[in-house]
N, C-alpha and C positions, 0 to 999 in steps of 0.2 A: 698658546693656541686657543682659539677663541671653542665654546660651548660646543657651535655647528660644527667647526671642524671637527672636533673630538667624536660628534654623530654619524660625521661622512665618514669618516677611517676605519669607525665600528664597524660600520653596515657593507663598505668594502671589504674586510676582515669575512664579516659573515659571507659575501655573496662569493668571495673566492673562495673560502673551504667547503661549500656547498658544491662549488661546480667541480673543485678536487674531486670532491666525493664520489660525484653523478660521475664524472671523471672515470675515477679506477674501477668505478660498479661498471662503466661500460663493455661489452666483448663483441667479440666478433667469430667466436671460434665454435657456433653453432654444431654440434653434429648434424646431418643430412637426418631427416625425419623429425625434429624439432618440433613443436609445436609452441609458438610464439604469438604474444601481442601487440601491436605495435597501430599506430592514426599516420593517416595517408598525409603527407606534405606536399605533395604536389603531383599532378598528371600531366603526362605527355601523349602525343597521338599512339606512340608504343608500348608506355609504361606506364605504372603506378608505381609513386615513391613512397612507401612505408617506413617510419622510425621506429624499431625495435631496440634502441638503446646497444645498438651497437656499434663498433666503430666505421663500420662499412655502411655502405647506403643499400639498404632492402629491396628488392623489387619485381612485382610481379605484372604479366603480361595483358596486356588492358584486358585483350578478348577475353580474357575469363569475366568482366563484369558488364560484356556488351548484352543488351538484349535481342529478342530479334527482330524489334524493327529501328536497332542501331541505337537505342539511347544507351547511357549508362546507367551502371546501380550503385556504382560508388563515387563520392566527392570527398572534395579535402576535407580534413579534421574526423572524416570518421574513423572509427578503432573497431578494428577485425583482427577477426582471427587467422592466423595461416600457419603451414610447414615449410620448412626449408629442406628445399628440392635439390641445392649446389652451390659450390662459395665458388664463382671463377673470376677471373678477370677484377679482383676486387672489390665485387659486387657478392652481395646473398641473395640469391634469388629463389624466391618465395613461391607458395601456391596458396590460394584460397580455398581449394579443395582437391584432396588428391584424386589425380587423374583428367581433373577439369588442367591444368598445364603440364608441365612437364610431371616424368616421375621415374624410378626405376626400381629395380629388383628391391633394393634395402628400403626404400618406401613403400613397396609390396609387400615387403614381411613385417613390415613395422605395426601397418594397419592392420593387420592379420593380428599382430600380437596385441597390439594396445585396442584393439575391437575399434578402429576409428575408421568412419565412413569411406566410402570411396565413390568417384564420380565415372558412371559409365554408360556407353551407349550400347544398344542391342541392335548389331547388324545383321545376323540371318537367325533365322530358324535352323535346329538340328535336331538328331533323333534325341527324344527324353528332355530337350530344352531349346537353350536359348545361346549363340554365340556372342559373349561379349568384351568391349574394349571399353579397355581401362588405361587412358595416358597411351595409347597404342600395344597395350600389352592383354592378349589373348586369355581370355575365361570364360568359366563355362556358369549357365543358369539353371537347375531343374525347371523345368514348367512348373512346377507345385511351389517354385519359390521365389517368380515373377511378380507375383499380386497376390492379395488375400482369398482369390479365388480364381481358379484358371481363365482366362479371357474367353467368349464363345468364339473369339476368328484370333487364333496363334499369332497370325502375320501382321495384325494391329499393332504390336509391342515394336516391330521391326521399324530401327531410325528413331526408335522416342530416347530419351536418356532420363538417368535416375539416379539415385544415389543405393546403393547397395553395402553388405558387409559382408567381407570376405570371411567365411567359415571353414576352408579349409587350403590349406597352402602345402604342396608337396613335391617332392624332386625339384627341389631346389626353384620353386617357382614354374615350371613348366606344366602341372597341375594345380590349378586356382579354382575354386568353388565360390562361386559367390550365392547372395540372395538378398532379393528385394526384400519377401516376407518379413523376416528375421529383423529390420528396423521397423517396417511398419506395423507389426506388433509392438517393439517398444515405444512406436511414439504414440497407438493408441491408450496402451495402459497406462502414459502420464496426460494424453488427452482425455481420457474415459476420468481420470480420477478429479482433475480440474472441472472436467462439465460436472460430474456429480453435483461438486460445491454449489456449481455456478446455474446450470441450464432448468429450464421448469416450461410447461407446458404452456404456448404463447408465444415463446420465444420466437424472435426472429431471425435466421441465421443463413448465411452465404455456404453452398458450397460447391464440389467440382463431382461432376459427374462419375463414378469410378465403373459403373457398370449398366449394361441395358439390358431386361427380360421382357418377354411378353406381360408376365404379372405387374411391373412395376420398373423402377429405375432406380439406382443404387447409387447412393450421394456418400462421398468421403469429405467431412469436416474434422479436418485436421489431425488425422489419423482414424477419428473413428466412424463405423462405417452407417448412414441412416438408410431406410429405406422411402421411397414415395411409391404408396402402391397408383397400381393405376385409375383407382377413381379418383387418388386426390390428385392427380396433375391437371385436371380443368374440370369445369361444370358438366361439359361433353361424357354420354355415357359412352362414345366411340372415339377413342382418345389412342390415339396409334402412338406407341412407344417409340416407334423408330426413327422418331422427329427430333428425337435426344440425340446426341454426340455424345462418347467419352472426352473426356477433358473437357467440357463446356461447364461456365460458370453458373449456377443455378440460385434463386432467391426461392427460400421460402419458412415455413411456420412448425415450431414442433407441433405433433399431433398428439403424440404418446411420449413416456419414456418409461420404460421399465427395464430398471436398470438389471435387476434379478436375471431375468427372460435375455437379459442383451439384446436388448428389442427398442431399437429408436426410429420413430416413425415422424414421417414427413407432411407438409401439404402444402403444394400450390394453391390448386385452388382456390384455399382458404383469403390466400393474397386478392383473389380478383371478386370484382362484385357480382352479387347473383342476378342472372341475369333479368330473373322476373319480376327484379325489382324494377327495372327498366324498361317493362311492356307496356308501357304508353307510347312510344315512338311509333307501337304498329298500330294500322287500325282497319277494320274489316271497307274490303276491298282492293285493299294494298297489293300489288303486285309484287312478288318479293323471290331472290334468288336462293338456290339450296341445295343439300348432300341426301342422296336417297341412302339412309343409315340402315334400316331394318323394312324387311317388306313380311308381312303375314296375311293368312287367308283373303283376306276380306279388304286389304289396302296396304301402303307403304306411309312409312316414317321418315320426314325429313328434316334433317337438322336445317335451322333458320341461321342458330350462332350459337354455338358450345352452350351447351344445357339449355337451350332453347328447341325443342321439337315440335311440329305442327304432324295430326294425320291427315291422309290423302285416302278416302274411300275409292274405292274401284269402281261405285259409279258417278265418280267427279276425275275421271282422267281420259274422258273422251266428251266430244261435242257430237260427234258424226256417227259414233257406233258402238256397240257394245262390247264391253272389256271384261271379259269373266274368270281373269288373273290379273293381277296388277303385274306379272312378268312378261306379258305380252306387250305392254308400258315402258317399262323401267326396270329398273338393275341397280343393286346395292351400288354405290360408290358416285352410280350416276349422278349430273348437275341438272336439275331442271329448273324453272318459274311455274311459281304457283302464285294462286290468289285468295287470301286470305277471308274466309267464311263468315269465322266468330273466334272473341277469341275468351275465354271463360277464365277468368284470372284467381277465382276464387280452387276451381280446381285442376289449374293448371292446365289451360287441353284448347291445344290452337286447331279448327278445324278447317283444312287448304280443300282447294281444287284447281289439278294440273290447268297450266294454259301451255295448251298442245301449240303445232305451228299454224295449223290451221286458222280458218274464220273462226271466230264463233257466231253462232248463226242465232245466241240469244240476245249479241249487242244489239244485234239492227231487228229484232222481234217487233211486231206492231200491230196496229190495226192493218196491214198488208194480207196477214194471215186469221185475222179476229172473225168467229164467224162462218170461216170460207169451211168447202170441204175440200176434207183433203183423204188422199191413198196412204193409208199406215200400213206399216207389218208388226205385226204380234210378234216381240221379244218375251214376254214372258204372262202364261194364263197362270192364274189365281183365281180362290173363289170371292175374294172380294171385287176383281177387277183383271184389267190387263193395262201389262207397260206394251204400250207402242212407240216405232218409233216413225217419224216423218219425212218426208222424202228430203227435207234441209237438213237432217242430221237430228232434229230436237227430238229428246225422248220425253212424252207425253202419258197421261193416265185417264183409261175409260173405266171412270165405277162399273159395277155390277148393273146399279140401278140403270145405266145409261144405256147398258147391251138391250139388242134383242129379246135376249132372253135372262130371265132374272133367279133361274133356279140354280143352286150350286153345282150340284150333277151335272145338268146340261152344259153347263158352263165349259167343263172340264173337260163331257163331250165334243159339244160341237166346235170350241175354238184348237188350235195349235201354234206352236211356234212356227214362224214363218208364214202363216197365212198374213193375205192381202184384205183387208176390208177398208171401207168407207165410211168419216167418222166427222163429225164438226167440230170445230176448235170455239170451245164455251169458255174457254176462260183462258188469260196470259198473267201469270205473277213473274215477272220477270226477274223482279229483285231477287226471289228464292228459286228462280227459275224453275215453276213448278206450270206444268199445262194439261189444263185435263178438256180432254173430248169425251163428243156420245155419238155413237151408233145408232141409235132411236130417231135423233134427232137428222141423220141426215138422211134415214128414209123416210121420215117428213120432210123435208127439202123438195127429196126428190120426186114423193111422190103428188105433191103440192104444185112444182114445176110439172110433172103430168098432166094433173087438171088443169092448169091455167091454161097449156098448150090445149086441151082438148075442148075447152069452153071458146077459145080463139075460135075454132076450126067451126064449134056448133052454132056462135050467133054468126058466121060469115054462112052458113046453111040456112040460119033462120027458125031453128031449131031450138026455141027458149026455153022450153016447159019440157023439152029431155037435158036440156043442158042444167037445168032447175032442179031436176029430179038427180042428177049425178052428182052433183054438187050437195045436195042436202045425204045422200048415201055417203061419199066422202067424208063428211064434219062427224057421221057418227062413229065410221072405222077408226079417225084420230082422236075419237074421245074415248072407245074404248082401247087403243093405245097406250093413253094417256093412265088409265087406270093402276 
């Protein structure tokens, strides 16, 4: 026999005492509650075939690894873990997790004994907990041992499913105590001790939402539990909590960690840019939409876009008339347009004025009104002046110097709110929409238009040397006017 041969007969020699081997190590005579491992060989639309090394073929039920929008989580060659549920028909039929397939009493007490997980879902509420099913087998939950912390709505748990650990087993099974708590403590203490090594301030880390308060939102990564308070969830200082979901996947930053305190702190925000680094897109005049967040004395607050705020004075929220609440206006929550003032970047402070439905009566302002006289009402006496307003809505300013009368006292006397007077419009800034009249000036108007009428009337009489004589009396009453 030639060299090769002698190599082929060895290596035949080796591969049959090997398979002998693999052979007699083979079994099939699992007890029920088993815990085995074994890689999938093959999938059908019913089953998953698992090789456990035994003489029977393995197999458990797809729908334990369907998701819920129908994919799978397992393919061939992967190696899992499972229990063996029953040897019938030839077959071992297997679970991936107990209660997620079949199961019964002796796998009830097993995991009881061996402290090993179980798969259950929470179908009602009851007094002091929670009723749950495990493989269709009835148990009970305390509330205090649902979650790390009681839920604020009971009936949120109802239909979600979890993995729990059965701590107490009695009357032969017909008394089961389970608890979620009781794992998720132990998977924070090997999560808490892993982050130790690993997490440091900066990080960037995923996680699911486990809780919502007014203060803040409570993120679980991976057992242990962070908080984001509510400033850090956006730039917005009005940042409504209730926009979160439990179970929603969350990105964000550690803030803190102190591990001492058990204190692990979160931030969105930090993930997004601020916004005032972006305050070039606006620019004064800009018409722009918004949230009335905060209203005080004197005007309202309106968010433009999370941590972006402009003020809105009480008197830039009317064209037509006087606003002497900005609640007669506007209401927290409300949406209105406003128009953008100035916007001051160095100390942050954008200053709006509302654009109501109305006209505005200072776009089409002009030489129409330049000039002319007009009927105001006194909104408001000061001793420097009075705000008036004009029968088009535009609220106007007569110095002191312009009135009648230029004494402080008097001032305070003879004007009031509401009064009617007669006043020339001396000046239009339209850009700052600012209009000041005078009072003086239009009882020189008027009483200028007198003379002229009354010199009419004297040279058609022929009357020159009285109309001479009225005429020269007039020019000294406007020049001690003028004084």
């Amino acid at each position: 026999m030639s060299r090769i041969d002698d190599h082929t007969e060895d290596l035949n020699n080796e591969n049959f005492e090997e398979m002998l081997e693999q052979s007699m190590n083979r079994r099939d005579d699992f007890p029920v509650g088993t815990r085995v491992e074994g890689k999938v060989v093959f999938i059908t639309s019913d089953l998953v075939f698992v090789d456990i090394s035994g003489k029977s073929e393995a197999v458990i039920g797809i729908q334990e690894f369907r998701n819920d929008d129908g994919t799978l989580s397992v393919k061939v060659g992967d190696v899992l873990q499972a229990y063996v549920v029953s040897r019938t028909g030839g077959e071992i039929h297997l679970t991936s997790s107990l209660g997620k397939g079949g199961i019964n009493p002796g796998l009830i007490q097993m995991a009881y004994r061996e402290s090993i997980p179980v798969y259950g879902t929470v179908t009602d509420t009851v007094k002091g907990g929670y009723s749950v099913s495990v493989g269709g087998v009835k148990c009970f939950c305390p509330v205090s041992q649902i979650d790390t912390r009681s839920p604020a709505d009971p009936k949120s748990m109802v239909n979600r499913s979890f993995l729990f650990k059965i701590i107490e087993y009695k009357e032969r099974g017909r008394n089961i105590i389970v608890s979620r708590t009781a794992l998720l403590d132990e998977q924070r203490k090997a999560t808490e001790e892993s982050l130790r090594q690993t997490l440091k301030t900066g990080d960037r880390i995923s996680g699911t939402v486990s809780g919502v308060r007014d203060f803040g939102v409570f993120v679980d990564i991976g057992g242990v539990e962070a908080l984001i308070p509510k400033s850090e969830l956006s730039w917005s200082r009005y940042t409504d909590t209730s926009s979160f979901k439990t179970g929603s996947k969350v990105e964000a930053v550690v803030k803190s960690v102190e591990w001492d305190k058990k204190r692990l702190t979160l931030s969105i925000r930090d993930l997004l840019p601020e916004p005032w680094e972006q305050i070039d897109k606006y620019e004064a005049g800009q018409v722009i939409p918004g949230v009335v967040v905060n209203i005080i004395k004197n005007g309202a607050f309106m968010e433009i876009e999370p941590g972006l705020d402009g003020f809105i004075h009480v008197s830039r929220m009317n064209f037509l008339k006087k606003i002497n609440r900005p609640e007669e206006v506007v209401s927290i929550g409300s949406r209105v347009n406003a128009r953008i003032i100035g916007i001051n970047a160095a100390d942050k402070k954008i200053s709006l004025e509302l654009v109501p439905d109305e006209p505005d009566p200072w776009q089409g302002a002009g030489t129409d009104i330049a000039n002319s006289i007009q009927e105001v009402t006194v909104e408001d006496v000061k001793p420097a002046g009075l705000n008036v307003r004009l029968p088009n809505g535009m609220l106007g300013f007569i110095p002191r110097g312009e009135l009648k009368t230029k004494n402080e006292a008097e001032i305070l006397k003879k004007y009031a709110e509401g009064d009617r007077i007669q006043a020339v419009v001396l000046r239009i800034e339209q850009n700052n929409r600012k209009l000041i009249l005078s009072e003086r000036e239009a009882l020189r108007v008027e009483e200028r238009s007198d003379y002229e009428n009354f010199i009419k009337k004297d040279l058609s009489s022929q009357s020159t040397s009285l109309g001479s004589l009225l005429k020269n009396k007039f020019d000294d009453i406007q020049k001690k006017m003028e004084k």
